[in-house]
C-alpha positions as CSV (number, residue, x, y, z in Angstrom):
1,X,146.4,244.7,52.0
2,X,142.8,245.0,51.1
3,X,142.0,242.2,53.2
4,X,143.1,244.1,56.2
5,X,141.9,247.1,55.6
6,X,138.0,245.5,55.2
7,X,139.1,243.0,58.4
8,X,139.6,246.7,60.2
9,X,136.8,248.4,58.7
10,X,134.5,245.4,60.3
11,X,135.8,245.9,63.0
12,X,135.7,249.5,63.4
13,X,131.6,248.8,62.9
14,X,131.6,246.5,65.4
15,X,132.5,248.8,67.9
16,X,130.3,252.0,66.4
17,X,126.9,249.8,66.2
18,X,127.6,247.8,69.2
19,X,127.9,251.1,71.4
20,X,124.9,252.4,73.6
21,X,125.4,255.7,71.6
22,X,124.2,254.2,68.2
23,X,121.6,252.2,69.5
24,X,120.0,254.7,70.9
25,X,120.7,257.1,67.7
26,X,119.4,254.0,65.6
27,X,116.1,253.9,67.8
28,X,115.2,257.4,67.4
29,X,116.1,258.3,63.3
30,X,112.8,257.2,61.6
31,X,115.2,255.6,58.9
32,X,117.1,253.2,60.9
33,X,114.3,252.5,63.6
34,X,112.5,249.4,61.8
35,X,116.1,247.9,61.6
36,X,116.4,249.1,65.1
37,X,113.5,247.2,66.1
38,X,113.6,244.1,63.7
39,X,117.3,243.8,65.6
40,X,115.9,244.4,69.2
41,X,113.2,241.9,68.9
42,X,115.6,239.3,67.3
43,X,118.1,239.5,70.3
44,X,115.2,239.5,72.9
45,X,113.6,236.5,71.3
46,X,117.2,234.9,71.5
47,X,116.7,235.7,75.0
48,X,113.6,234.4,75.8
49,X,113.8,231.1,73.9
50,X,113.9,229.1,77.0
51,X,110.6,230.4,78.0
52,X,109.0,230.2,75.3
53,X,109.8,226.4,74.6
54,X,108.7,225.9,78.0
55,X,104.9,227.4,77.2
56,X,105.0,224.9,74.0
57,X,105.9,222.2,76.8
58,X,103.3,222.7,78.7
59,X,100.9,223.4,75.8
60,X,101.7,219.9,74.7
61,X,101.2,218.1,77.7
62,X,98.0,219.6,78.5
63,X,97.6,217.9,74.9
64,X,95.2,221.1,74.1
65,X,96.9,221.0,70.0
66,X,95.0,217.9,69.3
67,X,92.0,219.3,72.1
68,X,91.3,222.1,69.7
69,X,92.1,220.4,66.5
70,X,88.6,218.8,67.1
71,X,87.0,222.2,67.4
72,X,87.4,225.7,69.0
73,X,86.9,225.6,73.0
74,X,85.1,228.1,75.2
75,X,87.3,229.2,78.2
76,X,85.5,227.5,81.0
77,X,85.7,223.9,78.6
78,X,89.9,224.0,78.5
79,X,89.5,225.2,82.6
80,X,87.6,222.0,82.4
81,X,90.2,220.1,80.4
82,X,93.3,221.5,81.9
83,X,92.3,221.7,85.3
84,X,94.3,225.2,86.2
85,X,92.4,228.4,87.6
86,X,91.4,231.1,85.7
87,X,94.4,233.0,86.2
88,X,96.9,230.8,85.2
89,X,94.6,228.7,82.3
90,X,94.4,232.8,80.4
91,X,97.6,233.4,81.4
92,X,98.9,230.5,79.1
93,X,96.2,231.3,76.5
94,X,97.7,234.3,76.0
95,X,101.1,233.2,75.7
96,X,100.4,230.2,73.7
97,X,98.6,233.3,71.1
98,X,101.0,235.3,71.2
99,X,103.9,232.3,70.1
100,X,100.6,231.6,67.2
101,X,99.9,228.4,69.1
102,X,96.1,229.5,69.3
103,X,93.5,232.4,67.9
104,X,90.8,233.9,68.9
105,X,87.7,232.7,67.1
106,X,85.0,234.3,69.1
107,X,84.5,235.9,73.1
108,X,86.5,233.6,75.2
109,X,86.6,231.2,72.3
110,X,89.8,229.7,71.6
111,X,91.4,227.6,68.6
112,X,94.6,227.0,66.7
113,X,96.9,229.1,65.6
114,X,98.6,228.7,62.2
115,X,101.7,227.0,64.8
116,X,99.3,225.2,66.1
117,X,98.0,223.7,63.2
118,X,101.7,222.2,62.1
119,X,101.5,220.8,65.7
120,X,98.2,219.3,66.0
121,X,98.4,215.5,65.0
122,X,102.2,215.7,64.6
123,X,103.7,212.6,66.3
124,X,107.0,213.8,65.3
125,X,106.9,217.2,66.4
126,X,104.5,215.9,70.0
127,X,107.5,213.7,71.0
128,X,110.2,215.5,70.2
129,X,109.3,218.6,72.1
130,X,108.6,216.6,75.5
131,X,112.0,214.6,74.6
132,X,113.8,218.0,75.0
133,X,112.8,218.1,78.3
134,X,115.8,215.8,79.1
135,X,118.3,217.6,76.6
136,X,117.2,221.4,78.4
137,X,118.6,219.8,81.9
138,X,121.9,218.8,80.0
139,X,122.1,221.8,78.8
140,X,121.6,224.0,82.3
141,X,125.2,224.8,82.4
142,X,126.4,225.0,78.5
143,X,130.4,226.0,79.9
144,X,130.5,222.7,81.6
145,X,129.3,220.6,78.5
146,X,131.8,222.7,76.3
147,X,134.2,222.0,78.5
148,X,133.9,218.1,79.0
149,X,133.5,218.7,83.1
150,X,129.7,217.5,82.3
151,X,130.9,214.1,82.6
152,X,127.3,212.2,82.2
153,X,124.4,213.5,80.4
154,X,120.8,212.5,80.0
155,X,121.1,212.5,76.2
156,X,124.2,209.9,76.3
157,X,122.3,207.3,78.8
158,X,119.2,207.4,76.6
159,X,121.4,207.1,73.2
160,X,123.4,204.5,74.3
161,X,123.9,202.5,71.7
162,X,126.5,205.8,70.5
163,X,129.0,204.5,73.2
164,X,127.6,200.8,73.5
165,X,127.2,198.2,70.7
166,X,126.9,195.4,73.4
167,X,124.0,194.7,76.2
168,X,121.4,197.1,74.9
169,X,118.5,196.1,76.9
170,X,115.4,195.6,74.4
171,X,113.3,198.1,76.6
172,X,115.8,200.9,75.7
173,X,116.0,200.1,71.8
174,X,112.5,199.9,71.9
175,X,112.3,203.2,73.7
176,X,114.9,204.9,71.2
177,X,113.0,203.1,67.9
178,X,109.9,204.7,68.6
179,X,110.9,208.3,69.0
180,X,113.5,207.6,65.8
181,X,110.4,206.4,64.2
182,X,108.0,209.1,65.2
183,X,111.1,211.9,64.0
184,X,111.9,209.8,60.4
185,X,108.4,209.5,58.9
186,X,107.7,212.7,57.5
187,X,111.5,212.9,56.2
188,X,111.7,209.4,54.7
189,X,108.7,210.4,52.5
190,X,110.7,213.3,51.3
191,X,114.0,211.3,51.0
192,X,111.8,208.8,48.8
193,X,110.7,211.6,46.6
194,X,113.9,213.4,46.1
195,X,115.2,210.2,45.2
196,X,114.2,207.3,43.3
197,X,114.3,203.7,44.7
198,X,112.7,201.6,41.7
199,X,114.8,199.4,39.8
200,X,117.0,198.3,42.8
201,X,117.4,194.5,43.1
202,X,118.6,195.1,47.2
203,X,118.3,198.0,49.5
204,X,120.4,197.9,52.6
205,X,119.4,200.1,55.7
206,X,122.1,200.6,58.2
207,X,120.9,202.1,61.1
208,X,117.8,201.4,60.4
209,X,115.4,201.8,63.6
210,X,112.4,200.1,63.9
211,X,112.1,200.0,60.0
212,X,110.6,203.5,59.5
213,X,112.5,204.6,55.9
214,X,112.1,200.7,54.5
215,X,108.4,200.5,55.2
216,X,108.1,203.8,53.3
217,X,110.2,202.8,50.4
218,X,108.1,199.1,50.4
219,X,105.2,201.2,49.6
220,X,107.3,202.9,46.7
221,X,108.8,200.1,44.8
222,X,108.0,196.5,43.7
223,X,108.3,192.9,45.4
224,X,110.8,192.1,42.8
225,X,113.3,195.0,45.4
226,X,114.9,193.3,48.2
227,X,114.7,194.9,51.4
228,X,116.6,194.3,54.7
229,X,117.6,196.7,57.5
230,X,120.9,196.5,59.9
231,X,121.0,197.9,63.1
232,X,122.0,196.7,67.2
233,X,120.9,193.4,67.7
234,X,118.1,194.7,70.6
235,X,117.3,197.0,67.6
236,X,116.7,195.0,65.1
237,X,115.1,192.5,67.4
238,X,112.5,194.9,67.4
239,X,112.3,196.0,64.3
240,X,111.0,192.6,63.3
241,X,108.3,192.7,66.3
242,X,107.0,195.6,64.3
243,X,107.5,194.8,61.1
244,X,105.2,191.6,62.0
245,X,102.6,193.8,63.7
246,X,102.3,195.4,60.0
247,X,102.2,192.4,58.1
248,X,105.7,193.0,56.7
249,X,107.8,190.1,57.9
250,X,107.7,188.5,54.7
251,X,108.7,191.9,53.2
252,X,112.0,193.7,54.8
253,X,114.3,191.6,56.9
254,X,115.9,192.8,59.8
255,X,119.4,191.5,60.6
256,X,120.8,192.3,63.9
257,X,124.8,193.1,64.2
258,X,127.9,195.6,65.0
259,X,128.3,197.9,61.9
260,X,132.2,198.2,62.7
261,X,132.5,194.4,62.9
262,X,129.7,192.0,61.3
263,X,129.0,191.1,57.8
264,X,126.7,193.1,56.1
265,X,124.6,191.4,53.2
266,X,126.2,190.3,50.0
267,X,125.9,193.2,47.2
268,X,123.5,195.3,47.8
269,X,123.1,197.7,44.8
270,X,121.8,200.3,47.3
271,X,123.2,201.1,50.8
272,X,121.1,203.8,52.5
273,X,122.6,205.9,55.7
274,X,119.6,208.2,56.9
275,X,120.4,210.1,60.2
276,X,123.1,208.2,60.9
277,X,126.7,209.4,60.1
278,X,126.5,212.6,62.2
279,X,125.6,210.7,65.4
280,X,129.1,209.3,64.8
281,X,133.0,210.8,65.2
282,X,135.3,210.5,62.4
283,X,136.9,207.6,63.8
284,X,133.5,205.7,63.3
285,X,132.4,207.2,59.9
286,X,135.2,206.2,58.0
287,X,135.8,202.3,58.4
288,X,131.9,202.4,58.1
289,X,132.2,204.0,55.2
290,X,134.8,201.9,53.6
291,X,133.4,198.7,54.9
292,X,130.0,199.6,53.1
293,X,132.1,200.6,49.7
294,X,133.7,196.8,50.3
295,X,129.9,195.5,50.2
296,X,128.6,197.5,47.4
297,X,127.9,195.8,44.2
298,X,130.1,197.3,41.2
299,X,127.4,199.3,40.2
300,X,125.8,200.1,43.6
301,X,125.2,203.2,45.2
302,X,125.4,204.9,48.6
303,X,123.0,207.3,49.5
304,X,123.5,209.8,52.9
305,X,120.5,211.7,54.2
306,X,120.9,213.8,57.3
307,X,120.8,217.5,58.5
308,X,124.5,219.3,56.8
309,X,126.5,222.6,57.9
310,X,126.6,225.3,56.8
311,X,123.3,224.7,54.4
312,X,121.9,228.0,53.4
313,X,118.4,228.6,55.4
314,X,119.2,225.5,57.8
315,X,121.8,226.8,59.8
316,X,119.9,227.6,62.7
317,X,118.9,223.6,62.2
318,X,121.9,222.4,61.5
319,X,124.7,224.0,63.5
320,X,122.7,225.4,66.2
321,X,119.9,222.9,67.6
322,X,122.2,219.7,65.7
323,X,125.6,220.9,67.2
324,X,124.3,221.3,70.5
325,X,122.4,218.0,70.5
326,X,124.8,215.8,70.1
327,X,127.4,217.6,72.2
328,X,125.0,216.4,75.0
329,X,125.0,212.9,73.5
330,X,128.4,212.8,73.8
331,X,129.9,211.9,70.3
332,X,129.1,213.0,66.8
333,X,129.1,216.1,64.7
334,X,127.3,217.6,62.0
335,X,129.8,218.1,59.2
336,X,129.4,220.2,55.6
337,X,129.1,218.7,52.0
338,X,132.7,218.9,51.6
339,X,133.7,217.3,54.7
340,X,131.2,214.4,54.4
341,X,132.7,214.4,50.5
342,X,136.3,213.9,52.2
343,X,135.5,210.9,54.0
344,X,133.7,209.2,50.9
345,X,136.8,210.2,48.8
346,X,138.6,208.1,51.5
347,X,136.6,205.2,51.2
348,X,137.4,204.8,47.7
349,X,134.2,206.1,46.3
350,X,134.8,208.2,43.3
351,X,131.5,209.6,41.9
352,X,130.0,211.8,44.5
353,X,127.5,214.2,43.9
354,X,125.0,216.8,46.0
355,X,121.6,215.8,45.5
356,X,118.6,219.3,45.1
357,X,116.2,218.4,47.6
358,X,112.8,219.8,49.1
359,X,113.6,220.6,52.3
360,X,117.6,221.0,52.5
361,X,117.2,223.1,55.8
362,X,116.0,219.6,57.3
363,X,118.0,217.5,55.3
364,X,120.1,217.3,52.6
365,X,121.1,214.1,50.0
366,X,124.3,212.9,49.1
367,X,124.8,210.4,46.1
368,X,128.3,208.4,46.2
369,X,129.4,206.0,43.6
370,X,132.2,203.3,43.4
């Protein structure tokens, strides 16, 4: 009874504070006007997202973040640079200010802003942003991707390995590698220091790209740890390319195969899954899951490190950007503790446990234990 009675008391203020009425009432009472503002400005930013992700575009490719990380620019140097008119150079300026991608630092002297700062020398962040270009044009008509009449999507062809295992041509993985890489770097230096890796004798990397999060943990723990990373054939073919270019050949091996279907190393004591479960449905995730808790030594442990619903701060993150990304890539979904705590129950693990993190709106850590 109570239930229903707060279900149509919700309701009821729906209706009152969505109504032209009480906005405008909310706008003029000097109590309720910051809210009435702080909410207006939220639902116009919502808006305008579009647009402003399109100034950071073209921002970025003007590369003016790493331009004025060297030192502030006078207006006619970035007319110089950028080669727009006058017009159209200060009409960005000002937009790119107002978003905090620049400051003022004198007359017609320009520099970065405190966003621009987190952007300047930011591989990650550089190559994501012109990546999305692709994932905006699947997402012109949102209806038709909800609705599964967007039968082919830019975000599928380039992650193709998500419906393919077979014929991935080495220019694509080495395509996808790099901008896996370029995303993982930062992250697999937090992974490695919300979670200690010494004492292993074997880690095991499945999915592992190019060999981002194992070249990272090499520099963490001891010769006597060894270190081999599974992914795609065409993947892991180049995973050794660059593993060679840094000297690490001798150090993490790469072994090429179908995580459904090939062997994986004998016992490791380690198996680590970083970004890789939500790219995957259900029907993929678990026989992964229990093929890896076949391979596990007795006293082995699986670690999962990826963006989770429903994470308190990171749902925007998770839910939101997440969700929406790999709707356009065609499979996958980002699922909550609990769910990912179902599957592992599933696969016969038995000790599973949340791990605190640093930056659980990025990505969150989940121990699981024969």
């Amino acid at each position: 009874m109570r239930g229903a009675l707060m279900a149509a008391a919700a309701a009821y203020l729906d209706k009152v504070i969505a109504s032209p009425r009480f906005r405008r009432f909310a706008a003029g009472f000097p109590v309720l006007r910051p809210v009435a503002r702080r909410r207006s400005k939220a639902l116009f930013d919502l808006m305008a997202g579009f647009v402003y992700s399109q100034v950071l575009l073209a921002f970025t490719r003007l590369d003016l973040p790493n331009l004025l990380l060297e030192k502030p620019r006078s207006f006619e140097e970035l007319m110089a640079w950028t080669q727009l008119d006058a017009d159209h150079l200060r009409r960005l300026l000002k937009a790119a200010k107002a978003l905090d991608l620049v400051s003022y630092r004198g007359p017609d002297i320009y520099g970065l802003g405190t966003v621009g700062r987190d952007l300047a020398n930011n591989a990650a962040a550089l190559s994501m942003i012109e990546h999305h270009a692709g994932f905006y044009a699947d997402l012109n008509d949102p209806i038709a991707l909800l609705t599964s009449e967007q039968k082919s999507t830019g975000l599928n062809d380039y992650w193709r390995y998500v419906s393919e295992t077979e014929a991935i041509p080495e220019e694509l993985a080495a395509k996808y590698s790099t901008l896996m890489s370029q995303s993982q770097e930062g992250l697999s230096e937090e992974i490695i220091d919300d979670y200690t890796m010494t004492g292993r004798r074997h880690i095991l990397d499945v999915g592992g790209g190019d060999g981002t999060f194992l070249r990272c943990v090499a520099a963490r723990v001891g010769p006597e740890t060894a270190l081999t990373l599974f992914d795609l054939p065409a993947v892991a073919e180049t995973a050794k390319a660059r593993l060679a270019e840094r000297g690490l050949e001798g150090r993490i091996s790469a072994v090429g195969g179908d995580f459904l279907t090939s062997d994986f190393p004998d016992a490791p004591d380690l198996v680590t899954l970083v970004r890789v479960l939500f790219d995957h449905p259900d029907r993929t995730v678990r026989p992964l899951l229990g093929r890896i808790r076949a391979a596990l030594a007795p006293d082995g442990a699986l670690l999962i490190a990826e963006p989770m619903s429903e994470t308190r701060g990171g749902e925007r993150i998770a839910d939101a950007y997440f969700g929406f990304y790999l709707l356009a890539m065609g499979e996958g979904r980002v699922r909550t503790v609990d769910e990912h705590t179902a599957l592992l129950k599933e696969a016969g693990f038995s000790r599973i446990r949340p791990l605190s993190c640093r930056m659980p709106h990025m990505i969150r850590l989940i121990e699981a234990r024969p």
